[in-house]
ZALUMTOR-896122 format. One line per field, with one value per residue (C-alpha): residue in three letters; residue number from 1; z, y, x. Coordinates in steps of 0.2 Angstrom, whole numbers, plus 5000, padded with zeros to 4 digits. Example, Ala and Ser with C-alpha at 12.3 -4.5 7.8 and 13.67 -1.06 7.14 Angstrom:
2
code <- [ALA, SER]
pos <- [1, 2]
Z <- [5039, 5036]
Y <- [4978, 4995]
X <- [5062, 5068]
This chain:
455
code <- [UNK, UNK, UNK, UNK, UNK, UNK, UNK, UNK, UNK, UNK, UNK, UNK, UNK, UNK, UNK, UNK, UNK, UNK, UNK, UNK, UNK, UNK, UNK, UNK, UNK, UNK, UNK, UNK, UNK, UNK, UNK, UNK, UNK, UNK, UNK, UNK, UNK, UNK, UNK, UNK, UNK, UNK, UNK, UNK, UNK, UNK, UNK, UNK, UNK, UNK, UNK, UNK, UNK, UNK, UNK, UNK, UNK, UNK, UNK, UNK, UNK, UNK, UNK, UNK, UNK, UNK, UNK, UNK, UNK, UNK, UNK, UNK, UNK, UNK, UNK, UNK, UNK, UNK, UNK, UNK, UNK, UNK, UNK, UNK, UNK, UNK, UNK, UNK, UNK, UNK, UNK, UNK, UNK, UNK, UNK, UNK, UNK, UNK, UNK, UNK, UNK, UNK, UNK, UNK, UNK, UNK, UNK, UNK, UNK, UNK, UNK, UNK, UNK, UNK, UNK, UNK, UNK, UNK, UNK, UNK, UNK, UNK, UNK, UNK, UNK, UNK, UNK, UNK, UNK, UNK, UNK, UNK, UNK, UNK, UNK, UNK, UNK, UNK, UNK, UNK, UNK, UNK, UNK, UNK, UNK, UNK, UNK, UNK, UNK, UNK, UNK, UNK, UNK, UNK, UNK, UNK, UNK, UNK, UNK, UNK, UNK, UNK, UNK, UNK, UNK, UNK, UNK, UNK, UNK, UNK, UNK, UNK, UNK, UNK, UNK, UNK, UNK, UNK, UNK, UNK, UNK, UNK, UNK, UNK, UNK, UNK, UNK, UNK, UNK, UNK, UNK, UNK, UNK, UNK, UNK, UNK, UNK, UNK, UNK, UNK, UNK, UNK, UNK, UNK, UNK, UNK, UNK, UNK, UNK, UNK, UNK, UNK, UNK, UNK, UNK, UNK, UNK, UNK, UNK, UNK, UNK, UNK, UNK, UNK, UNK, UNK, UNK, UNK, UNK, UNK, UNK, UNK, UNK, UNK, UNK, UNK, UNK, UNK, UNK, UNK, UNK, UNK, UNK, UNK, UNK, UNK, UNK, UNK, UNK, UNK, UNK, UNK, UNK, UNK, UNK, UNK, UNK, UNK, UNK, UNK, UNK, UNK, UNK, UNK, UNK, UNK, UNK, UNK, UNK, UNK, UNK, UNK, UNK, UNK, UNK, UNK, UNK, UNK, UNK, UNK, UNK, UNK, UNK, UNK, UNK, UNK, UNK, UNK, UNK, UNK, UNK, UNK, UNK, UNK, UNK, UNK, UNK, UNK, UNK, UNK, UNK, UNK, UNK, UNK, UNK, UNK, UNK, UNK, UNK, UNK, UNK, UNK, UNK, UNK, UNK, UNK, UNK, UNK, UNK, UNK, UNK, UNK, UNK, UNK, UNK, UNK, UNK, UNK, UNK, UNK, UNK, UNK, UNK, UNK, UNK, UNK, UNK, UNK, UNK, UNK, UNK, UNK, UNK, UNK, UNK, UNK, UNK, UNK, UNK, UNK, UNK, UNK, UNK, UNK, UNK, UNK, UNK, UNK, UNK, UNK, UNK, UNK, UNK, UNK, UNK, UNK, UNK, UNK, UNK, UNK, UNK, UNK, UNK, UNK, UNK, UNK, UNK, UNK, UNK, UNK, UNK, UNK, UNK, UNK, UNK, UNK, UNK, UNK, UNK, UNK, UNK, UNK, UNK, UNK, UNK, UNK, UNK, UNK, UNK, UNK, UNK, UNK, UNK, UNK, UNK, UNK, UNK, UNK, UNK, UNK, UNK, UNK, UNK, UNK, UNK, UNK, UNK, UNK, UNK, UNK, UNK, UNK, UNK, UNK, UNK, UNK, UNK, UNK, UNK, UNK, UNK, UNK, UNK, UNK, UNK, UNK, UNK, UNK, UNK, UNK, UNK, UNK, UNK, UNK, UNK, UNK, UNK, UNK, UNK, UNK, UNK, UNK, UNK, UNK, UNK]
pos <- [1, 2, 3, 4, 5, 6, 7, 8, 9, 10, 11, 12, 13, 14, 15, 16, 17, 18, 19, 20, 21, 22, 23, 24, 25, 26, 27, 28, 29, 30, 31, 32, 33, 34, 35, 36, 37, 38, 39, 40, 41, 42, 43, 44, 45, 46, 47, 48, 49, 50, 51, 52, 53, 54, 55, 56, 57, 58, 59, 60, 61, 62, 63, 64, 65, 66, 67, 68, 69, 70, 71, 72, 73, 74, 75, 76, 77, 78, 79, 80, 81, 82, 83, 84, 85, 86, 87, 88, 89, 90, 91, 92, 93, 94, 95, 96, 97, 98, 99, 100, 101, 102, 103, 104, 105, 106, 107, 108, 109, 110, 111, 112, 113, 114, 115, 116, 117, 118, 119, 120, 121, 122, 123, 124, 125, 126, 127, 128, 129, 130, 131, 132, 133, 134, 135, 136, 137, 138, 139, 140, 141, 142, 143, 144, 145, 146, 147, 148, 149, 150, 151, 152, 153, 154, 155, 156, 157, 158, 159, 160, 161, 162, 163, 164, 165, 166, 167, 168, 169, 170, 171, 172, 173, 174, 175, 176, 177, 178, 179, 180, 181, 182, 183, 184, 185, 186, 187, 188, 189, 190, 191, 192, 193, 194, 195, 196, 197, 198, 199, 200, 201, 202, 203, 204, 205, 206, 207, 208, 209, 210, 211, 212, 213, 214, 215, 216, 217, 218, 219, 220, 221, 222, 223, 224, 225, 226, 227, 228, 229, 230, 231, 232, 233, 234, 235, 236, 237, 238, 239, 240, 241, 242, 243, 244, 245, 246, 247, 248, 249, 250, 251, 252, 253, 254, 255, 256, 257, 258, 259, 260, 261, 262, 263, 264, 265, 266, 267, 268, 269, 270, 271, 272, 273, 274, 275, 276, 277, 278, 279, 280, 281, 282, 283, 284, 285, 286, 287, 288, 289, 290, 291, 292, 293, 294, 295, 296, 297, 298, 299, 300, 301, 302, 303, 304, 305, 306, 307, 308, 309, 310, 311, 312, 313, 314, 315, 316, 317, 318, 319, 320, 321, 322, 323, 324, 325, 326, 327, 328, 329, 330, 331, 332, 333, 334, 335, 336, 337, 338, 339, 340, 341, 342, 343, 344, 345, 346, 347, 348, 349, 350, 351, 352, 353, 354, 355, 356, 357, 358, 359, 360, 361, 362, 363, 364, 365, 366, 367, 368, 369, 370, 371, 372, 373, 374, 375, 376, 377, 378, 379, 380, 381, 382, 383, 384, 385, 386, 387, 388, 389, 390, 391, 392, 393, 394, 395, 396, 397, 398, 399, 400, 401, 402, 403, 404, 405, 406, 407, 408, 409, 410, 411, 412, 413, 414, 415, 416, 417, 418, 419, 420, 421, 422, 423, 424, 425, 426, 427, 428, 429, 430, 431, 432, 433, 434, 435, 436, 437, 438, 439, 440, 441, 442, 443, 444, 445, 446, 447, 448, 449, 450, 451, 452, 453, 454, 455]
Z <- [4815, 4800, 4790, 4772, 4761, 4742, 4733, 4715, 4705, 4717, 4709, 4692, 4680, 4682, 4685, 4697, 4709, 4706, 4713, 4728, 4732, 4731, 4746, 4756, 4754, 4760, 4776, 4779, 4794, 4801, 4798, 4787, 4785, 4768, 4763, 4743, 4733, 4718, 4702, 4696, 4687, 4694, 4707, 4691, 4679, 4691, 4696, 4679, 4677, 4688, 4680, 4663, 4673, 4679, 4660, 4656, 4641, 4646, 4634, 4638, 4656, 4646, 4640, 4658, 4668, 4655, 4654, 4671, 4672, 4656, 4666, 4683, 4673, 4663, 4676, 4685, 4669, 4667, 4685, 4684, 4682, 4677, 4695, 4683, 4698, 4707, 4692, 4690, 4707, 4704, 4691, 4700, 4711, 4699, 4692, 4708, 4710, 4691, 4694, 4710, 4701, 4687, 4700, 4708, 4694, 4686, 4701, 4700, 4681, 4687, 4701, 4690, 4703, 4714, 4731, 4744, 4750, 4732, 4726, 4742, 4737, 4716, 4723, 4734, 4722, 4714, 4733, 4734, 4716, 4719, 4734, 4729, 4714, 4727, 4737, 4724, 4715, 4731, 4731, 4715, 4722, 4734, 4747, 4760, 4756, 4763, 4758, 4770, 4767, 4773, 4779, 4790, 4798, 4798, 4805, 4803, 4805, 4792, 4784, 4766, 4756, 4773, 4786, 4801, 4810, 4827, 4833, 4847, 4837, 4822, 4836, 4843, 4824, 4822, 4834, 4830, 4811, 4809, 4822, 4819, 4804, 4807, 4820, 4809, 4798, 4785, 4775, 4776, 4762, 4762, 4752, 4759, 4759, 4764, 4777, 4783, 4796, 4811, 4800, 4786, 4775, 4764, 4767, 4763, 4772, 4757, 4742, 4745, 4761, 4758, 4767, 4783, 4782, 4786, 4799, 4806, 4806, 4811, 4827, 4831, 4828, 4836, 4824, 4825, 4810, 4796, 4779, 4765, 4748, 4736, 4718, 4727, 4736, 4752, 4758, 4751, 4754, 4738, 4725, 4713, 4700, 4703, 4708, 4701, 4714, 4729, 4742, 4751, 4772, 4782, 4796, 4801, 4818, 4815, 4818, 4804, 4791, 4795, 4790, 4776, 4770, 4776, 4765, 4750, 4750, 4740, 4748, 4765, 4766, 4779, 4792, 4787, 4803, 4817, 4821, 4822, 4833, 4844, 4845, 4843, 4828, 4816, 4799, 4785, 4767, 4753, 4736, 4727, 4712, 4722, 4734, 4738, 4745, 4764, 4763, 4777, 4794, 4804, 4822, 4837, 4838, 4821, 4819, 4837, 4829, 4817, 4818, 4803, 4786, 4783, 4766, 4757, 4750, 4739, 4742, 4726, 4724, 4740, 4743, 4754, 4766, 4772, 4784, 4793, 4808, 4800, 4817, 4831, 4832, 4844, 4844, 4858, 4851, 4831, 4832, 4839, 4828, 4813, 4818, 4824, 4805, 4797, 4812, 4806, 4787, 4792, 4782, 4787, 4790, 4788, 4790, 4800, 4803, 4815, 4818, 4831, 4818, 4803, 4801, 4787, 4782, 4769, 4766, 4752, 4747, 4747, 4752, 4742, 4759, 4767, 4759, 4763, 4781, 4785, 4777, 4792, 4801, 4793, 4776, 4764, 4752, 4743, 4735, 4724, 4715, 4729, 4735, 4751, 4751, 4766, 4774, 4787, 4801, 4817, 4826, 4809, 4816, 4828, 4815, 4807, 4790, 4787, 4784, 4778, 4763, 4763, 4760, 4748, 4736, 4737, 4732, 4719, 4723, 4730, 4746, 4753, 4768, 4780, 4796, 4805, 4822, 4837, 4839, 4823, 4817, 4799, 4789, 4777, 4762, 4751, 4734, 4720, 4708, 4696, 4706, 4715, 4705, 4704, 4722, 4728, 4716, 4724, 4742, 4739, 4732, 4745, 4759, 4753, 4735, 4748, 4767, 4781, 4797, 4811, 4827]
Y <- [4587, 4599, 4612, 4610, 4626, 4624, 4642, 4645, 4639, 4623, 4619, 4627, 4613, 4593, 4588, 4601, 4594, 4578, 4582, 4591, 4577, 4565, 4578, 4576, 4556, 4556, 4564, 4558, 4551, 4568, 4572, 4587, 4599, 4607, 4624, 4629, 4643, 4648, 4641, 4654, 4667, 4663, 4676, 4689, 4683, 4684, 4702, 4707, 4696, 4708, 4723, 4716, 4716, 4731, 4739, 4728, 4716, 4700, 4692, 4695, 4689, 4674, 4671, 4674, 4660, 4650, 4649, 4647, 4633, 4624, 4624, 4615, 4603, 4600, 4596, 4586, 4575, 4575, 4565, 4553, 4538, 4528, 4535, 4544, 4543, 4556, 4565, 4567, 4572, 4584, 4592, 4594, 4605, 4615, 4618, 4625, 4637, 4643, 4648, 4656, 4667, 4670, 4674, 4689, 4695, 4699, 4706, 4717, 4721, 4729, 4739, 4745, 4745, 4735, 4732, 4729, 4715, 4709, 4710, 4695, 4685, 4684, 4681, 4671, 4656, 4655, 4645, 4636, 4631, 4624, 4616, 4605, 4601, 4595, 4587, 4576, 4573, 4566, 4554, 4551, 4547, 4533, 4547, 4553, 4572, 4578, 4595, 4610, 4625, 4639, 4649, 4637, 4638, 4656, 4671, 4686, 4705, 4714, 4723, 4717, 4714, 4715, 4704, 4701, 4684, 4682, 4670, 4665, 4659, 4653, 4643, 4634, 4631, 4624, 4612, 4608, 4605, 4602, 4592, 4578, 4574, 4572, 4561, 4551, 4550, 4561, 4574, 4591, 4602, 4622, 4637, 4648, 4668, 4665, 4668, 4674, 4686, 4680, 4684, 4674, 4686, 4679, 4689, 4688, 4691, 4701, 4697, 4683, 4678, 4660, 4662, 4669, 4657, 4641, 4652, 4655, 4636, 4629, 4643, 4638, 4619, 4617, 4612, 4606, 4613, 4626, 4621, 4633, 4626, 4637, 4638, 4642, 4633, 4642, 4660, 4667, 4680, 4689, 4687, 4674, 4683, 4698, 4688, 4674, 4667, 4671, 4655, 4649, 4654, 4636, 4644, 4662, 4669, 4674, 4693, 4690, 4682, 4696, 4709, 4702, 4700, 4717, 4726, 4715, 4696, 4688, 4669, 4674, 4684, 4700, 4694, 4675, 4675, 4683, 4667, 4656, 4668, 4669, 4650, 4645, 4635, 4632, 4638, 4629, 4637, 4622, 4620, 4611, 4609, 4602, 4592, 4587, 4603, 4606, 4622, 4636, 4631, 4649, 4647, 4660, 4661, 4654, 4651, 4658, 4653, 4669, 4688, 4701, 4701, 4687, 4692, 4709, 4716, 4727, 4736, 4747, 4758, 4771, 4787, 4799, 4815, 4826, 4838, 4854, 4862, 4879, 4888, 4891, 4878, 4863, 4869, 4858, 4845, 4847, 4827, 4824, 4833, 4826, 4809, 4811, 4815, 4798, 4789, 4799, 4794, 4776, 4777, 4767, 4772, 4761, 4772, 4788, 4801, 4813, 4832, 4843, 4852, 4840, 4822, 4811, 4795, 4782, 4777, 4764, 4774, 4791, 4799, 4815, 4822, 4821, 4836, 4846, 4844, 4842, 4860, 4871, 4864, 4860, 4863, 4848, 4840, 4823, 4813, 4800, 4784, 4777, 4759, 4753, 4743, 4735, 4724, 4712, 4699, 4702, 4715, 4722, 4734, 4725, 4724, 4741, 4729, 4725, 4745, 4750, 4737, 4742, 4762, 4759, 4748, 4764, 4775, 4786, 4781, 4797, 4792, 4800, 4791, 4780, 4770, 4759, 4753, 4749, 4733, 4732, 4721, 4732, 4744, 4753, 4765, 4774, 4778, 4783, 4766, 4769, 4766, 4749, 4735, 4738, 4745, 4728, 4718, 4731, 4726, 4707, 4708, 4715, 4706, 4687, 4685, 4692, 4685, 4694, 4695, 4699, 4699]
X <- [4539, 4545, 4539, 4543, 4539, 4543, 4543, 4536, 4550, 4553, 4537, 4537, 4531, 4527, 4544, 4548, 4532, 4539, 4556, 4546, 4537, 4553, 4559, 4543, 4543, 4562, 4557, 4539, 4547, 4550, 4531, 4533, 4518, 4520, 4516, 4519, 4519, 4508, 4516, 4530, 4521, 4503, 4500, 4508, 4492, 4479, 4485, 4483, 4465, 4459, 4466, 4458, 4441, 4443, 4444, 4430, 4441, 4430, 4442, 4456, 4450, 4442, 4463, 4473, 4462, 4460, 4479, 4480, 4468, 4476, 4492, 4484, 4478, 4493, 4504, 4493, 4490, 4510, 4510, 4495, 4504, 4486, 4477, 4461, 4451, 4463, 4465, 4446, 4442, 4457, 4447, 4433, 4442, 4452, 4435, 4428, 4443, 4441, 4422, 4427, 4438, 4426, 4412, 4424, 4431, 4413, 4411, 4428, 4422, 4405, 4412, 4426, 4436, 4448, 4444, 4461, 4448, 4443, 4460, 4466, 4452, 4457, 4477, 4477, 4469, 4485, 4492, 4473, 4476, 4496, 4488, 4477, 4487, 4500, 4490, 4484, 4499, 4507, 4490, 4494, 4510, 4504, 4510, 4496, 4495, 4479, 4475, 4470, 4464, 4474, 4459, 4454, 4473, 4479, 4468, 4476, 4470, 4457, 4475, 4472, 4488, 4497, 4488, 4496, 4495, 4482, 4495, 4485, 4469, 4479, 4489, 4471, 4466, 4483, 4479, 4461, 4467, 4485, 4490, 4477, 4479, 4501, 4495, 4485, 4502, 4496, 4503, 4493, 4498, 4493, 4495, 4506, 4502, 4485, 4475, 4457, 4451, 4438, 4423, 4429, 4435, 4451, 4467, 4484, 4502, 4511, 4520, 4533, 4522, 4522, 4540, 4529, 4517, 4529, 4536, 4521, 4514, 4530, 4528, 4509, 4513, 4529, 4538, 4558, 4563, 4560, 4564, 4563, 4566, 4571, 4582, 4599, 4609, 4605, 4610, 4625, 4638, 4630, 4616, 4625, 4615, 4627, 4641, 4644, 4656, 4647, 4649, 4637, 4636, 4634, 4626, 4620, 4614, 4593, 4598, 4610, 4598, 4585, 4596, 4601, 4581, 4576, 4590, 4587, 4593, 4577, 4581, 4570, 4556, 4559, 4545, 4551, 4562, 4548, 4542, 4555, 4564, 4551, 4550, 4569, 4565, 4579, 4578, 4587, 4586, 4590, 4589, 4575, 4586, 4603, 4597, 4614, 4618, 4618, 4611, 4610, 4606, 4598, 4598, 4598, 4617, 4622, 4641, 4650, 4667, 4667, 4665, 4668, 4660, 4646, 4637, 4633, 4614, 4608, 4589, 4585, 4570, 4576, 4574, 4584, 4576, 4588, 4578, 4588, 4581, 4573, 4572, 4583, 4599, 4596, 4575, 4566, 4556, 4563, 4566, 4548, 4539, 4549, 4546, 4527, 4525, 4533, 4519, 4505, 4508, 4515, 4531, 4544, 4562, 4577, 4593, 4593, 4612, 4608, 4620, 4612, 4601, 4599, 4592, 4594, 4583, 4581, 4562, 4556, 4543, 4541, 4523, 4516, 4510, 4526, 4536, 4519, 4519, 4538, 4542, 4534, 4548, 4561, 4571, 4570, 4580, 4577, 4589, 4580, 4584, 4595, 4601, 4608, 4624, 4623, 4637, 4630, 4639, 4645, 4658, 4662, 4672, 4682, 4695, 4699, 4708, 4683, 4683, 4698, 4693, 4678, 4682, 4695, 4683, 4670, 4685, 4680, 4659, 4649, 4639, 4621, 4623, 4634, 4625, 4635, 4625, 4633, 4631, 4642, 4628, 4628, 4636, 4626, 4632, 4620, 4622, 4616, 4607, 4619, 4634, 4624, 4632, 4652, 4649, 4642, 4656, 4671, 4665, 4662, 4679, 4686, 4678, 4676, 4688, 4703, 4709, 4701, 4710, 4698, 4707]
């Protein structure tokens, strides 16, 4: 059994749904559970449907869904192929959805407000709409998609906007759902991003969840394999959008490929890996659009053959805290107390430099309340408009030539902040925003368009 997840651009427009569904069909002998995506852009309209409501512009409301119906419908009408009677009870369906968002949108528009809880319940139609639209076009298809709903699959925590799994219970639904129907050799289809908590509430796992969703089913199912269909051709030693020569990486360890998520490669999403760590499940990151390409196999130890440089990220948007000890050097506790207040206001750090009487961090986000309560002990500086550069593969320092390369490209380049862990897992340099892109095209230069000798 596979899980196959097919992102919002693997299934774009009719004959992007059509190409899916060729994938699905070439390995119904695997029998794939698929999870999809909203169509590119959905989850964007419904966001600002709610806004609309919110400001009360019932016609500008009346525009967004209406769109967003017409293109359902259209694509499904695209991939008939004479089968009306699918294509009715299709409509039906799509119509259900539709009043459903009118129904909690009215209800946004009266409160004037957006709930967390409201705002899950108008997103996460754009994965219930992509679903059945799936599900019927593969019936279309004479292939037996049978759609499910993700609330019935996932349960998840009462965290709206970022629900975590119950892996446990979603494991037992998996069972009682799922499993069934693959061994009935049908074809469930889900939305991915979705979920609901045990009293029925809809929730969902974070922007680019649907990532985490397959992970998540392919871990409470059982599955052999992970696939994640994307519009590259699999993880790459740089964003091809910066460089436009990047290669792409045959096979990566899962500690290697959640690096490179959490400090900014868009193919996975960061929690993506979790699951299928837990599980030992293979992920492999292919291309809807060359299907001819092998991809990127993840697996717990990826390629044993190589050490040094794998790929290089960028994460833009950070923030960096440099807070000196404003008492006594070495005061007892100064760490603590520091630290005690990033827990308390749930900021998350992702770099830290330490001397005996400073600390520096990087954060994504940066708290009003947190300058406020760290300045009764200690002196603080921000830095804003930051990025992190990271460098990730495996004992990058093993060979002095990785970061003599790697300090000669930043000649010149001012940096906040340097991190390398010990496991030689990562090497991070902050810098200012400005600096991010011939930083990233200096190092990939240097590490991958030059020989490498690692000893």
């Amino acid at each position: 059994m596979i899980v196959i997840k097919f992102g919002g651009t693997s299934v774009g427009d009719a004959q992007r749904v059509a190409n899916a569904i060729d994938i699905v069909a070439e390995r119904r002998d695997r029998n794939p559970i698929v999870v999809v995506s909203a169509l590119a852009g959905v989850t964007n309209d419904l966001v600002a449907a709610s806004e609309a409501a919110r400001a009360c512009d019932a016609d500008k409301v009346n525009q967004i869904i209406a769109a967003v119906r017409q293109r359902h419908e259209d694509v499904a009408m695209r991939l008939v192929q004479q089968k009306f009677d699918f294509f009715e009870s299709f409509i039906k369906q799509l119509d259900k959805q539709i009043d459903q968002i009118h129904t909690i949108l009215r209800g946004i528009a009266l409160l004037g407000e957006i709930t967390p809880r409201a705002k899950d319940k108008v997103v996460a139609i754009g994965e219930k709409l992509s679903s059945v639209l799936f599900a019927y076009s593969m019936m279309m298809r004479a292939l037996p998609g049978e759609h499910v709903d993700s609330e019935e699959v996932v349960i998840t925590d009462d965290r709206f906007g970022e629900a975590a799994p119950l892996m446990d219970e979603t494991r037992a639904a998996a069972h009682r759902v799922l499993l069934p129907l693959v061994e009935r050799k049908l074809i469930p289809v889900m939305g991915g991003f979705i979920g609901r908590t045990r009293d029925g509430a809809t929730t969902t796992l974070g922007r680019g969840g649907s990532d985490y969703s397959a992970a998540i089913i392919g871990a409470v199912a059982g599955a052999d394999e992970i696939q994640i269909w994307t519009d590259v051709d699999g993880m790459m030693t740089c964003d091809p959008r910066l460089i436009s020569n990047a290669r792409v990486i045959d096979r990566m360890s899962y500690v290697e490929a959640a690096e490179l998520a959490w400090f900014g490669a868009k193919v996975l999403h960061p929690k993506t890996i979790a699951p299928a760590v837990a599980q030992k499940i293979p992920v492999r990151v292919l291309n809807t659009h060359n299907v001819a390409s092998a991809g990127t196999l993840v697996t717990e130890e990826g390629d044993t053959q190589e050490s040094g440089p794998r790929a290089v990220a960028v994460k833009r948007g950070i923030t960096v805290v440099h807070m000196t000890s404003n008492k006594m050097l070495g005061a007892h506790g100064f760490l603590a107390r520091l630290f005690a207040i990033f827990e308390e206001l749930e900021i998350s750090v992702d770099l830290i430099t330490t001397s005996e009487v400073s600390v520096s961090v990087t954060i994504d986000e940066e708290n009003p309340k947190l300058i406020e309560k760290l300045k009764p002990i200690a002196d603080v500086h921000v830095i804003r408009n930051q990025c992190i550069v990271a460098i990730v593969g495996r004992n990058l320092m093993r060979d002095s030539v990785v970061g003599a390369r790697i300090f000669e490209a930043m000649r010149g380049v001012p940096m906040s902040m340097f991190s390398l862990g010990t496991s030689g897992l990562n090497l991070s340099i902050v810098v200012d925003e400005k600096d991010a892109d011939r930083c990233v095209r200096a190092i990939h230069a240097a590490l991958f368009e030059a020989p490498v000798e690692v000893a």
